[in-house]
TORTI-418224 format. One record per residue: chain; residue in one letter; x, y, z of N, C-alpha, C in turn. Coordinates in Angstrom, 3 decimals, decimal comma, always signed. Layout:
N
SITE   mol   type        n.x        n.y        n.z       ca.x       ca.y       ca.z        c.x        c.y        c.z
SITE     A      A          X          Y          Z          X          Y          Z          X          Y          Z
...
END
This chain:
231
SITE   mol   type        n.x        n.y        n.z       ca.x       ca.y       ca.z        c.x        c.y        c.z
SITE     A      X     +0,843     -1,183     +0,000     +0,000     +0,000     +0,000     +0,888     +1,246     +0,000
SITE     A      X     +0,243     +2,412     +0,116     +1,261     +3,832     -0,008     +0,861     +4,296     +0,757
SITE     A      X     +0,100     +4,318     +1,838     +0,746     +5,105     +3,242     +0,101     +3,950     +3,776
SITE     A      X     +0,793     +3,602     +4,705     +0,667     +2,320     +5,877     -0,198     +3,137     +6,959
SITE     A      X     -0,022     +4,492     +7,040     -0,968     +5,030     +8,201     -2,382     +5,641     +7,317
SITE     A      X     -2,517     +5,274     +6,117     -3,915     +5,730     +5,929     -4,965     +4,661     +5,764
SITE     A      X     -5,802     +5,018     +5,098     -6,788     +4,260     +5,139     -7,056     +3,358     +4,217
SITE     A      X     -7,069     +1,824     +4,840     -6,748     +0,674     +4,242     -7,878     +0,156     +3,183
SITE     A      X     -9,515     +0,759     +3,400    -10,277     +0,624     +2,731    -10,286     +1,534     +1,709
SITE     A      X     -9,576     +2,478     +1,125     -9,235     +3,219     -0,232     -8,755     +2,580     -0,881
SITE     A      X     -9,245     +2,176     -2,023     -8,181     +1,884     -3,419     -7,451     +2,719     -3,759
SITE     A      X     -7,350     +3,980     -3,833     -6,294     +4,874     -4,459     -4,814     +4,627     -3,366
SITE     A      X     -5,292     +4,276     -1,871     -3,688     +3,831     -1,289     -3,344     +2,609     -1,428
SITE     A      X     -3,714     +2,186     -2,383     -2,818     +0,872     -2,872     -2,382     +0,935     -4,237
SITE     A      X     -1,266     +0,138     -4,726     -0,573     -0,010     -5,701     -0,228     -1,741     -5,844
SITE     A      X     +0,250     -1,717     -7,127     +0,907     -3,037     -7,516     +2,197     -3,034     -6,691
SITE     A      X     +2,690     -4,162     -5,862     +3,720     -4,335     -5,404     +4,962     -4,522     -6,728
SITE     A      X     +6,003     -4,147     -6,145     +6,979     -4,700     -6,584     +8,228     -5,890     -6,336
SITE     A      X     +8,504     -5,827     -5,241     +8,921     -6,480     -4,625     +8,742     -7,815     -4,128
SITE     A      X     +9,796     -8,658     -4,568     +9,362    -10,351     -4,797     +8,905    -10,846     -3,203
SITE     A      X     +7,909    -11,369     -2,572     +7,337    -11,704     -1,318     +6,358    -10,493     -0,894
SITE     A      X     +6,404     -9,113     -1,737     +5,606     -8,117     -1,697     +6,463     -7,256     -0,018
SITE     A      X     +5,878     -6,381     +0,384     +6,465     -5,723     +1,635     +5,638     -5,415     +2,625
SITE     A      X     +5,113     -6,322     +3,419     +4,085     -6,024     +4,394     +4,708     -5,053     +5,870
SITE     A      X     +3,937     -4,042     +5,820     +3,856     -3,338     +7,509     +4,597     -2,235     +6,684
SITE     A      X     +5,394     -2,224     +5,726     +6,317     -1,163     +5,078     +5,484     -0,715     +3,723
SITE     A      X     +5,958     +0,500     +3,231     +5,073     +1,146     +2,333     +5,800     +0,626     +1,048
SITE     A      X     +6,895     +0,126     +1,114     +7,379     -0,501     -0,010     +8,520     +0,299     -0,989
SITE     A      X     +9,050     +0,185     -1,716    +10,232     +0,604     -2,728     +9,585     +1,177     -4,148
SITE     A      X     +8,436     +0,814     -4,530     +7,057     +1,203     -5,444     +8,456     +0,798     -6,582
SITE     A      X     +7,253     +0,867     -7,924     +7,690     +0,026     -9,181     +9,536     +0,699     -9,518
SITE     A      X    +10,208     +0,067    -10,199    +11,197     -0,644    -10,687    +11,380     +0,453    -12,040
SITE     A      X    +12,279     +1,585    -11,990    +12,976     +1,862    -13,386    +11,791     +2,230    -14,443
SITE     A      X    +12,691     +2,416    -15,341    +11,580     +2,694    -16,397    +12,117     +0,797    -17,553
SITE     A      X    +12,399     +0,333    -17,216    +12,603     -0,764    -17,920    +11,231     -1,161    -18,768
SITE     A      X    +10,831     -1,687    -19,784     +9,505     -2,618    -19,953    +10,175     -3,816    -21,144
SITE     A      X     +9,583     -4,490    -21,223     +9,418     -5,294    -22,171     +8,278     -4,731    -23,589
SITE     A      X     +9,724     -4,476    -24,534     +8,839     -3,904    -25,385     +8,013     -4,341    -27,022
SITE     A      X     +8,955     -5,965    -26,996     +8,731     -6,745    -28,451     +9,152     -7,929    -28,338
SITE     A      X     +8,246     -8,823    -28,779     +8,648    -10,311    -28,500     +8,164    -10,614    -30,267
SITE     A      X     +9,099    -11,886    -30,366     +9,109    -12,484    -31,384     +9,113    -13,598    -31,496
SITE     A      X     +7,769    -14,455    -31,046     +7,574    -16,203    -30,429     +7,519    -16,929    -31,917
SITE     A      X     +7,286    -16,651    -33,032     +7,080    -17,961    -34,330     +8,348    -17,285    -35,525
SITE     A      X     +9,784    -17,912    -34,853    +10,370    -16,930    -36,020    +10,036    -18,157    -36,988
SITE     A      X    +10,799    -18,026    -38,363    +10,726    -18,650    -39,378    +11,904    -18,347    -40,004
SITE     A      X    +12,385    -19,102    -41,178    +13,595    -18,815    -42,166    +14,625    -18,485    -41,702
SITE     A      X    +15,308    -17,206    -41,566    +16,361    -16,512    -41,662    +16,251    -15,463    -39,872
SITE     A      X    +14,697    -16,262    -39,435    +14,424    -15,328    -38,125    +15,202    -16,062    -37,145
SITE     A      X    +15,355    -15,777    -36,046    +15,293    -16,345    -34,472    +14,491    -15,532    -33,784
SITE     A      X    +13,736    -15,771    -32,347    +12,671    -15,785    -31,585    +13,585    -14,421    -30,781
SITE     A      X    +13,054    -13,826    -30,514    +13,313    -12,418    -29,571    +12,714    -12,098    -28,731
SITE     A      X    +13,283    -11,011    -27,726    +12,676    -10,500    -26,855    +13,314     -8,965    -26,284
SITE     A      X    +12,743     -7,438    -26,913    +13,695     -6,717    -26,880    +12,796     -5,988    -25,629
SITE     A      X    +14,042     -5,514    -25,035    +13,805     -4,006    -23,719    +13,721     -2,887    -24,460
SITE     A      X    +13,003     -2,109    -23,236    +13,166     -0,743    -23,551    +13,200     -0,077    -22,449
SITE     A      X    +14,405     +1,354    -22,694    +14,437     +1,990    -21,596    +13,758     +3,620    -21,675
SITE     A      X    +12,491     +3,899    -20,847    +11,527     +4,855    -21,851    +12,103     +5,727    -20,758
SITE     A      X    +13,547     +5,972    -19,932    +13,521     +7,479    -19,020    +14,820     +7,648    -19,854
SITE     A      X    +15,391     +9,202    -18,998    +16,344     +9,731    -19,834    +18,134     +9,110    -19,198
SITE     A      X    +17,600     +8,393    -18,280    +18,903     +7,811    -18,123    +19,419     +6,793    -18,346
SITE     A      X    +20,743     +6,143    -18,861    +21,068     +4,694    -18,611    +20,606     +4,263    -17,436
SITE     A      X    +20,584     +2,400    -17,601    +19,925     +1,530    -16,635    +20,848     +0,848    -16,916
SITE     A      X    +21,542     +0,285    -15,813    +22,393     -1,216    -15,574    +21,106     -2,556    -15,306
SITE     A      X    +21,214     -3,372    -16,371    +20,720     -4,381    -15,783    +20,800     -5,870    -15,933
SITE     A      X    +22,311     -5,302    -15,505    +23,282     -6,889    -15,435    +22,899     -7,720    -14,361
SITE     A      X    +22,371     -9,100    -14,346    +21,948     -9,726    -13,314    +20,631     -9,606    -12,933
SITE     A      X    +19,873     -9,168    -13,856    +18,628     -8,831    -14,073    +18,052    -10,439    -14,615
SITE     A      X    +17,045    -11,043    -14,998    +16,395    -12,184    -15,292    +15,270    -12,482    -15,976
SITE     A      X    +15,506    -12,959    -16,929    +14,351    -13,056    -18,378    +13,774    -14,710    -18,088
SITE     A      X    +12,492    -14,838    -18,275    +11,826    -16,430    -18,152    +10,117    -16,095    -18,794
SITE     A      X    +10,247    -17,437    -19,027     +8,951    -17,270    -19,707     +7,730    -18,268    -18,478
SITE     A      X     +8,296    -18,327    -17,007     +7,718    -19,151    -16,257     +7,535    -18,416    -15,004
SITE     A      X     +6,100    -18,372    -14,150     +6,654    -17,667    -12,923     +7,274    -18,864    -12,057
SITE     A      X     +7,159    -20,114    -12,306     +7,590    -20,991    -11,412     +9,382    -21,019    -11,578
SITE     A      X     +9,832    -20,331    -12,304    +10,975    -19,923    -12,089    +11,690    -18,831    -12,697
SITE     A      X    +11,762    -17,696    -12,191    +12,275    -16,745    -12,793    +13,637    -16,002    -13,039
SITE     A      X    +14,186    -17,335    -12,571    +16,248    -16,902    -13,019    +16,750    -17,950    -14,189
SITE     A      X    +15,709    -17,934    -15,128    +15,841    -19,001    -16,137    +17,386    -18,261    -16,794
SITE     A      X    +16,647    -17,107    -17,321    +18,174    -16,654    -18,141    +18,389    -15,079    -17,472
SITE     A      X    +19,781    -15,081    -16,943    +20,382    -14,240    -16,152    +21,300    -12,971    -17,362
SITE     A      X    +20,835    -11,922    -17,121    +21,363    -10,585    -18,074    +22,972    -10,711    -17,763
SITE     A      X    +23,924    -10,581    -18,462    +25,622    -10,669    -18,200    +25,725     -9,259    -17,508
SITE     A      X    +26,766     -9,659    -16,631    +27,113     -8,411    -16,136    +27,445     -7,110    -16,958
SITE     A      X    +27,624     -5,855    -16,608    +27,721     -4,535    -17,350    +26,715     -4,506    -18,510
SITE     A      X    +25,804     -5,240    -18,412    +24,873     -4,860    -19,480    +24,182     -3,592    -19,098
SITE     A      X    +23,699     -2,829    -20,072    +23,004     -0,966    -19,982    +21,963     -1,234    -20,859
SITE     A      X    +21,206     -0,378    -20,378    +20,069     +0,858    -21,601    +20,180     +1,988    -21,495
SITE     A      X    +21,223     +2,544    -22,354    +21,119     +4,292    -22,291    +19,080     +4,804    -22,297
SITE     A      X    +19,552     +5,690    -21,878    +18,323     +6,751    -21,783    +17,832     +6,605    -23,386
SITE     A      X    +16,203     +6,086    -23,493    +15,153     +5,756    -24,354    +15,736     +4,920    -25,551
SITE     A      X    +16,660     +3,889    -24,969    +17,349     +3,150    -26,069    +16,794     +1,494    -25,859
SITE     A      X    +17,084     +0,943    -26,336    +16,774     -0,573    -26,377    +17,490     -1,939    -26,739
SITE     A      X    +17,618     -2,696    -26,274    +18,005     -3,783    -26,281    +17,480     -5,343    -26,738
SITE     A      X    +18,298     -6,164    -27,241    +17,190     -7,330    -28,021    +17,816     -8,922    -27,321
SITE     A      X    +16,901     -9,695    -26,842    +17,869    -10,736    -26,396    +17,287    -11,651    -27,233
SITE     A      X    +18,683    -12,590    -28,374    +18,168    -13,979    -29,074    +17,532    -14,741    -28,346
SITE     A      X    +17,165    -15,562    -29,273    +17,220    -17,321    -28,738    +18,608    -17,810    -28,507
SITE     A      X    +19,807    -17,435    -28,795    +20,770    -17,610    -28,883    +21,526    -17,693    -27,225
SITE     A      X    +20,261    -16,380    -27,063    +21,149    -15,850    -25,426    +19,726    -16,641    -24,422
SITE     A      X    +18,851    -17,067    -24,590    +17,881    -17,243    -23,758    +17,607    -19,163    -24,105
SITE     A      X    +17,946    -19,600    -25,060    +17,550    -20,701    -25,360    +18,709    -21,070    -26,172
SITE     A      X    +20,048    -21,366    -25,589    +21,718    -22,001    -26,637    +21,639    -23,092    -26,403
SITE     A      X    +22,326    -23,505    -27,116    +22,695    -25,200    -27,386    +23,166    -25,470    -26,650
SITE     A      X    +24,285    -24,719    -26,050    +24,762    -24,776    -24,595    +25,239    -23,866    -23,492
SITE     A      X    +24,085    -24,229    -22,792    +23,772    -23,144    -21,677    +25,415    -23,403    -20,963
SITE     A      X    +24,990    -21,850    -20,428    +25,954    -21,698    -19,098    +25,350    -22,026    -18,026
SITE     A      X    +26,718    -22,668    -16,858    +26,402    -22,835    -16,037    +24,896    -22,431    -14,814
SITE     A      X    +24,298    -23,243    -14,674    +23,061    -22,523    -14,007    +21,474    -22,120    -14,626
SITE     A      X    +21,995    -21,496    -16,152    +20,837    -21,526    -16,549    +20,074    -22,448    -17,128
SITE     A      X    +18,681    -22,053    -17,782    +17,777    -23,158    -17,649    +17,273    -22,655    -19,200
SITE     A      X    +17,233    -23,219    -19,987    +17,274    -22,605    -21,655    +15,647    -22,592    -21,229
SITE     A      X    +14,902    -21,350    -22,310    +13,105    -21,800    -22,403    +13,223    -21,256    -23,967
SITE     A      X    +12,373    -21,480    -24,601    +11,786    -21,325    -25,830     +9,927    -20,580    -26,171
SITE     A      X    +10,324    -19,906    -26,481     +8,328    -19,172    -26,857     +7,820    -20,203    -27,635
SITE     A      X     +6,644    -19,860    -26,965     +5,464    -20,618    -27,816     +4,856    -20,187    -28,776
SITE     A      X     +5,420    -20,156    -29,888     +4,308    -18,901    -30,309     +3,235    -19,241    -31,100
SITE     A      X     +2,888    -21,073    -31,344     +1,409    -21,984    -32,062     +0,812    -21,492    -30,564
SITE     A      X     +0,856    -21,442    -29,611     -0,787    -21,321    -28,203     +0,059    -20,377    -27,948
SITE     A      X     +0,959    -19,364    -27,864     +1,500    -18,085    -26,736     +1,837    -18,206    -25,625
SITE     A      X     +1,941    -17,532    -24,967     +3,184    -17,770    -23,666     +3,352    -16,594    -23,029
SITE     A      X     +4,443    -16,376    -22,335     +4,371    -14,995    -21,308     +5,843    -14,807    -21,560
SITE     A      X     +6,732    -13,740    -20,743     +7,974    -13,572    -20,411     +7,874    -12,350    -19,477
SITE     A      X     +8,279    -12,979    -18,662     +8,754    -11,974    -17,151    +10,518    -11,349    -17,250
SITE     A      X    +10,507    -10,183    -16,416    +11,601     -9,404    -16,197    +11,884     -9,038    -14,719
SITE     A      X    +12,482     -9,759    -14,043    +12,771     -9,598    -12,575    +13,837     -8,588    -12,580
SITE     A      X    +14,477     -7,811    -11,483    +15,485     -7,679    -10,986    +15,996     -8,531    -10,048
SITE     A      X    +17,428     -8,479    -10,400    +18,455     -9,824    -10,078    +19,598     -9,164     -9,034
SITE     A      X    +20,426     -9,655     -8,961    +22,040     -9,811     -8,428    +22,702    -10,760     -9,259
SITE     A      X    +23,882     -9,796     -9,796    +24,992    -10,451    -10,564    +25,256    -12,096    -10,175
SITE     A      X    +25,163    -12,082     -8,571    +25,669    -13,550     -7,923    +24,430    -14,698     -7,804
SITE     A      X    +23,056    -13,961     -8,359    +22,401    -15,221     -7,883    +21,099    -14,639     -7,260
SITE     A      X    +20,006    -14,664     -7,464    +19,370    -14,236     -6,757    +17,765    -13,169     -7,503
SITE     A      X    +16,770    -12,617     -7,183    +15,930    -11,644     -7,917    +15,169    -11,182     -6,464
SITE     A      X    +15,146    -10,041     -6,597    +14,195     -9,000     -5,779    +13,027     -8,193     -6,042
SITE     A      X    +12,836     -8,155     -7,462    +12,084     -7,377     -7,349    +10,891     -7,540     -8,488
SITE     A      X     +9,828     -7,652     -8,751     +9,067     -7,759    -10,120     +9,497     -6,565    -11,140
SITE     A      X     +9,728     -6,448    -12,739    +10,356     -5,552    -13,196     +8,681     -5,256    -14,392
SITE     A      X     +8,353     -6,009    -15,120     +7,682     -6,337    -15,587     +7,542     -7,819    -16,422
SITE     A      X     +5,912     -7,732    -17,047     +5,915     -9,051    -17,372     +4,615     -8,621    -18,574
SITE     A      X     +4,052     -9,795    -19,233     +3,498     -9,604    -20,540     +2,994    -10,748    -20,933
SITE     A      X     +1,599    -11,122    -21,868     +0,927    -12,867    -21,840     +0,644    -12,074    -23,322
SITE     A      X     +0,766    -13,270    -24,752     +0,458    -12,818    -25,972     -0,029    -14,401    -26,175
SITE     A      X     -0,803    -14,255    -27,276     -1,563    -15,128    -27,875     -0,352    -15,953    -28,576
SITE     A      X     -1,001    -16,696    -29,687     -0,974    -17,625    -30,829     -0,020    -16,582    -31,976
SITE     A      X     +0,762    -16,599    -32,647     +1,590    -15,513    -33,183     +1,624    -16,259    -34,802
SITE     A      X     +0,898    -15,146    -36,025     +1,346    -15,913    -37,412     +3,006    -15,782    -37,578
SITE     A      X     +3,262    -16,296    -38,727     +4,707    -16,975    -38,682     +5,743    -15,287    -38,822
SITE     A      X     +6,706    -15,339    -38,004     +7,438    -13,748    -38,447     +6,747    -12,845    -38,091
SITE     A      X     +5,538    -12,414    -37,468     +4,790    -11,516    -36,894     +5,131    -11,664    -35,155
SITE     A      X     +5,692    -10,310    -34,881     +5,572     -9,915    -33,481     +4,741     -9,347    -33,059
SITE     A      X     +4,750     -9,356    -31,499     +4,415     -8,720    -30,914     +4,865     -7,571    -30,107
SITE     A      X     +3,741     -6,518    -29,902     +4,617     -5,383    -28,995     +3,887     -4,401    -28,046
SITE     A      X     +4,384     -3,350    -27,537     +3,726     -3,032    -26,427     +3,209     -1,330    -27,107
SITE     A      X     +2,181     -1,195    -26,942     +1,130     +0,042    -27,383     +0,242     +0,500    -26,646
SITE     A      X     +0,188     +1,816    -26,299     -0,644     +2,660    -25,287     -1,920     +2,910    -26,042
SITE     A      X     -3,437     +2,804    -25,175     -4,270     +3,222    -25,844     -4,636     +4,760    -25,456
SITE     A      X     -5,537     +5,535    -25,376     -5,964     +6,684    -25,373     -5,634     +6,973    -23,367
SITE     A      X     -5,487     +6,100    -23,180     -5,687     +6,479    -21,933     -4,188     +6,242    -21,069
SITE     A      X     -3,284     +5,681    -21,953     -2,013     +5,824    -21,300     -1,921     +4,213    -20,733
SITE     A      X     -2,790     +3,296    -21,108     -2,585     +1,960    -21,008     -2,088     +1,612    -21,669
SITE     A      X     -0,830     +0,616    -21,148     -0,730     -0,441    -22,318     -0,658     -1,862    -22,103
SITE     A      X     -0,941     -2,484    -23,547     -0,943     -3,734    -23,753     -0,158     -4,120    -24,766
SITE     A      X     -0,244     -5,591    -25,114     +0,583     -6,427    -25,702     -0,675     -6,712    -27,095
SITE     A      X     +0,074     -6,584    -28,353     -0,579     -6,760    -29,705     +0,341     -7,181    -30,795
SITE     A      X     -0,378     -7,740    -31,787     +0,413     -8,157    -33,115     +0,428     -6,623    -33,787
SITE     A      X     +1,611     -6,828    -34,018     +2,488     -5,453    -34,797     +2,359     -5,381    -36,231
SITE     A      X     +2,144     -4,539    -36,731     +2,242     -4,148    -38,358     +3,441     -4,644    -38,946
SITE     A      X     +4,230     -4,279    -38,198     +5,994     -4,816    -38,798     +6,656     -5,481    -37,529
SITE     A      X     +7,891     -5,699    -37,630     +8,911     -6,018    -36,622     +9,818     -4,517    -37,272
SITE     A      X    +10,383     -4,614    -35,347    +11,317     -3,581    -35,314    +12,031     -3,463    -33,948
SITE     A      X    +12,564     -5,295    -34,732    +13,628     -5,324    -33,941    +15,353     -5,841    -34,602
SITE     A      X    +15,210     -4,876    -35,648    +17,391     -5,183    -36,226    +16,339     -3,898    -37,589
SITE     A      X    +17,154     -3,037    -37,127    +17,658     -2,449    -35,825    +16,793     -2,305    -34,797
SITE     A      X    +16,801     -2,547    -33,558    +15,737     -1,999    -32,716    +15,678     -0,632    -32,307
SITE     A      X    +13,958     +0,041    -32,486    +13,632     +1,148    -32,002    +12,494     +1,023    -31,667
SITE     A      X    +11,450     +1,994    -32,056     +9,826     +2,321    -31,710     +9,070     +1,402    -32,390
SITE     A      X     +8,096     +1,125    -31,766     +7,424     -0,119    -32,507     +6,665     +0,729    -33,676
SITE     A      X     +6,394     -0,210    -34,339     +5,462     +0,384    -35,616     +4,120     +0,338    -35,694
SITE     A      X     +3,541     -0,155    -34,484     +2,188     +0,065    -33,928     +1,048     -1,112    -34,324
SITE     A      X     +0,316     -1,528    -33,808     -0,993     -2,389    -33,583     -1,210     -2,818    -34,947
SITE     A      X     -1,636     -4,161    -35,663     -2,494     -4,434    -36,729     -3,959     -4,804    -36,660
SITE     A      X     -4,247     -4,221    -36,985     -5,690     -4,186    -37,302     -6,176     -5,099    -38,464
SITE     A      X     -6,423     -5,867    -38,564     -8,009     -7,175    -38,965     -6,632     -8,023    -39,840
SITE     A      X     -6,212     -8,578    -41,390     -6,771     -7,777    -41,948     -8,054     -7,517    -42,620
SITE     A      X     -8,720     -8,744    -42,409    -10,041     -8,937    -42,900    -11,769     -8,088    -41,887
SITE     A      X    -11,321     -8,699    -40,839    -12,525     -8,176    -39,572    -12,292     -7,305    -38,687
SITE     A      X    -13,085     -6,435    -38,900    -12,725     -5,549    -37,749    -13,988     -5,349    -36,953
SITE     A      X    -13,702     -4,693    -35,898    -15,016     -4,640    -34,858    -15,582     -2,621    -35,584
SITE     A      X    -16,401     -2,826    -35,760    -16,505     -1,414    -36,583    -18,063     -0,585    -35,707
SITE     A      X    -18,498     -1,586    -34,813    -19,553     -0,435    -33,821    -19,552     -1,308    -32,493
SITE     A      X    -19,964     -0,617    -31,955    -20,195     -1,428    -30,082    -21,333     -0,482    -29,710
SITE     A      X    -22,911     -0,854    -29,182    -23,039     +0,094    -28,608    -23,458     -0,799    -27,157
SITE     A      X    -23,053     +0,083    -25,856    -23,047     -0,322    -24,245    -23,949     -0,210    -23,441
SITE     A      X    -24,770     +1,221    -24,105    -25,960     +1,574    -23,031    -26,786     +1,916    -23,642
SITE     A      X    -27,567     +1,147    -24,545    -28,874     +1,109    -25,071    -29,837     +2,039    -24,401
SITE     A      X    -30,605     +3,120    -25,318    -31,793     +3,396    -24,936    -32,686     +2,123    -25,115
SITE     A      X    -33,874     +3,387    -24,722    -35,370     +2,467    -24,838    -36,268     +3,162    -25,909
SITE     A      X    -36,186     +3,200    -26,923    -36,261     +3,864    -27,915    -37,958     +3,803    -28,268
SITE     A      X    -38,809     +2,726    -27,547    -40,690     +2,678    -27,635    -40,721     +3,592    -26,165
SITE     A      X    -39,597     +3,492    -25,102    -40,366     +4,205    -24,032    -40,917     +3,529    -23,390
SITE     A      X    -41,309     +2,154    -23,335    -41,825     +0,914    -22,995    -41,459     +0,342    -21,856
SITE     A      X    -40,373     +0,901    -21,255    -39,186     +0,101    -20,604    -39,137     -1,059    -20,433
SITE     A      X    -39,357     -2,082    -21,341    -39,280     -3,066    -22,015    -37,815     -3,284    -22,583
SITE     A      X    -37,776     -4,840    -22,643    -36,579     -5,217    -23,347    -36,906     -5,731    -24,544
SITE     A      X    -36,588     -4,932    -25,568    -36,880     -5,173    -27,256    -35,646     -5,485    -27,939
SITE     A      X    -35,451     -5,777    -28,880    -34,377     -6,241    -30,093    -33,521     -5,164    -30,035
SITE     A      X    -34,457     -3,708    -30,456    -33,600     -2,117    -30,361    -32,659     -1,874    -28,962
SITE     A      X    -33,580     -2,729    -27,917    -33,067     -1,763    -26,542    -31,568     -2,827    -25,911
SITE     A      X    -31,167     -3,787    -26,574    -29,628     -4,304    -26,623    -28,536     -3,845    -26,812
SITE     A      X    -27,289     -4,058    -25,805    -25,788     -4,383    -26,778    -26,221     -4,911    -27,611
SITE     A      X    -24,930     -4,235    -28,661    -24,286     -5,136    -29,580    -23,082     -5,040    -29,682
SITE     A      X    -22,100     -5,851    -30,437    -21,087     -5,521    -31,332    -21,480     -6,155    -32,763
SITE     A      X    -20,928     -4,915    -33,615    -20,701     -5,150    -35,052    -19,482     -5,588    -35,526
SITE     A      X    -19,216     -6,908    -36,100    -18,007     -7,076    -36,906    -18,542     -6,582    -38,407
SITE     A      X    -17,333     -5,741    -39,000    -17,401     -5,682    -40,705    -16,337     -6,156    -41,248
SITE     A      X    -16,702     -7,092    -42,343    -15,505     -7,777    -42,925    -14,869     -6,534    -44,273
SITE     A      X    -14,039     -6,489    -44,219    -13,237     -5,460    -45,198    -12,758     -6,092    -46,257
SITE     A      X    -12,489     -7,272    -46,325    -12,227     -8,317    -47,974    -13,459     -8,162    -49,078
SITE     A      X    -13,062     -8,900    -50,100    -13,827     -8,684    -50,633    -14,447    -10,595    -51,377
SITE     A      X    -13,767    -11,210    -50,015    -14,533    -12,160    -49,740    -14,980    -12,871    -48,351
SITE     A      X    -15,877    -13,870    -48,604    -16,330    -14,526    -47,340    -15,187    -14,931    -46,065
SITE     A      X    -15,699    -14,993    -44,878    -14,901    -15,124    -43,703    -15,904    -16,019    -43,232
SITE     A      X    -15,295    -17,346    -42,322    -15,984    -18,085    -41,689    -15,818    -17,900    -40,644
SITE     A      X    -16,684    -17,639    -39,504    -16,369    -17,612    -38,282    -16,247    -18,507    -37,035
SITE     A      X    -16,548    -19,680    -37,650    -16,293    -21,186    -36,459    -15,347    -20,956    -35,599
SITE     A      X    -15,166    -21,210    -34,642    -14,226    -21,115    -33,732    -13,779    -19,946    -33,162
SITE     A      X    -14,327    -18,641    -33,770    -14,116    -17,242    -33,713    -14,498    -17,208    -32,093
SITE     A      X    -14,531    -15,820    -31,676    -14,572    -15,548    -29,884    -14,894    -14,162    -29,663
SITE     A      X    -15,612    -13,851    -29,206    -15,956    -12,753    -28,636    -14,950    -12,162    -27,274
SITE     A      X    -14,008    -11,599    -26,433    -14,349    -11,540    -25,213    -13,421     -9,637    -24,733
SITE     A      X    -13,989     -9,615    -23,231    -14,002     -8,345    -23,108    -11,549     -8,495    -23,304
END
């Protein structure tokens, strides 16, 4: 929470912990750097390998040697950052399969591989060079990935963000993502949430429903079997 002497039934004095076991009776160390996880690349193909790049969105370098990449919470010192590793101020970084999943690991670590036919997650702890993680840094869950299509991290109107399939990759060279893809066939093109009552009836009629509208944008048929609705 953020003040231990206020009042415990407010949501606004609480926050997401950071800190691995969380910090009870203490107000805590609150979130971790400007680090995020900013592009993953779970189905490479051909000439690809599978990625996973940082980003550092403040104006200073970040050391985060001994820091810890996994795609498991049941263990999160799968693959350990080498010492003197940095992110200058709003720069970024890309870790292979090479460095997270080798033919032959170094001592200690534990190779993982993305999923990217069902999707998967990847967490970012803070570590110690010698062994060890303290702190939650961030973390991220993506779907089913087509072949060579990443994923990446995009703010909506409100300063949220989430994890989406990307228009491009842009990661060699790595920088700014190239932003969200949209359909290319379906898109959600109306929603409405709070229905009038349009007879006045206050009755529940056909008119007085949600909906959502899908419009298909091809200029052929789409089957929707197996398709999904959810919030």
């Amino acid at each position: 929470m953020i003040d231990t002497g206020g009042d415990y039934d407010d949501p606004t004095n609480w926050r997401e912990g950071s800190e691995l076991g969380g910090s009870p009776g203490t107000a805590g160390s609150g979130p971790v750097g400007n680090i995020v996880i900013n592009e993953v690349l779970s189905n490479s193909d051909g000439l690809l390998v599978d990625a996973i790049e940082l980003h550092n969105s403040g104006v200073a370098a970040i050391d985060i040697g001994g820091w810890c990449l996994s795609d498991s919470s049941g263990n999160f010192e799968k693959y350990r950052i080498p010492s003197g590793t940095s992110i200058p101020g709003g720069g970024y970084i890309v870790f292979e399969e090479s460095h997270f999943n080798p033919a032959a690991p170094a001592p200690g670590q534990v190779p993982f591989g993305l999923n990217g036919a069902v999707g998967d997650e990847v967490w970012l702890m803070q570590g110690e060079v010698g062994g060890g993680v303290t702190h939650f840094v961030d973390q991220v869950e993506f779907g089913a990935a087509l072949s060579n299509e990443s994923f990446g991290r995009w703010e909506n109107s409100e300063g949220k963000a989430y994890f989406s399939p990307m228009t491009g990759r842009t990661l060699d060279p790595p920088g700014p993502n190239s932003g969200p893809r949209i359909g290319p066939e379906l898109v959600i093109s109306e929603v409405m949430y709070n229905p009038p009552d349009p007879d006045g009836d206050g009755g529940i009629d056909p008119a007085d429903l949600e909906f959502i509208e899908i419009h298909n944008t091809s200029g052929y048929p789409v089957t929707l079997t197996d398709w999904r609705l959810r919030k």
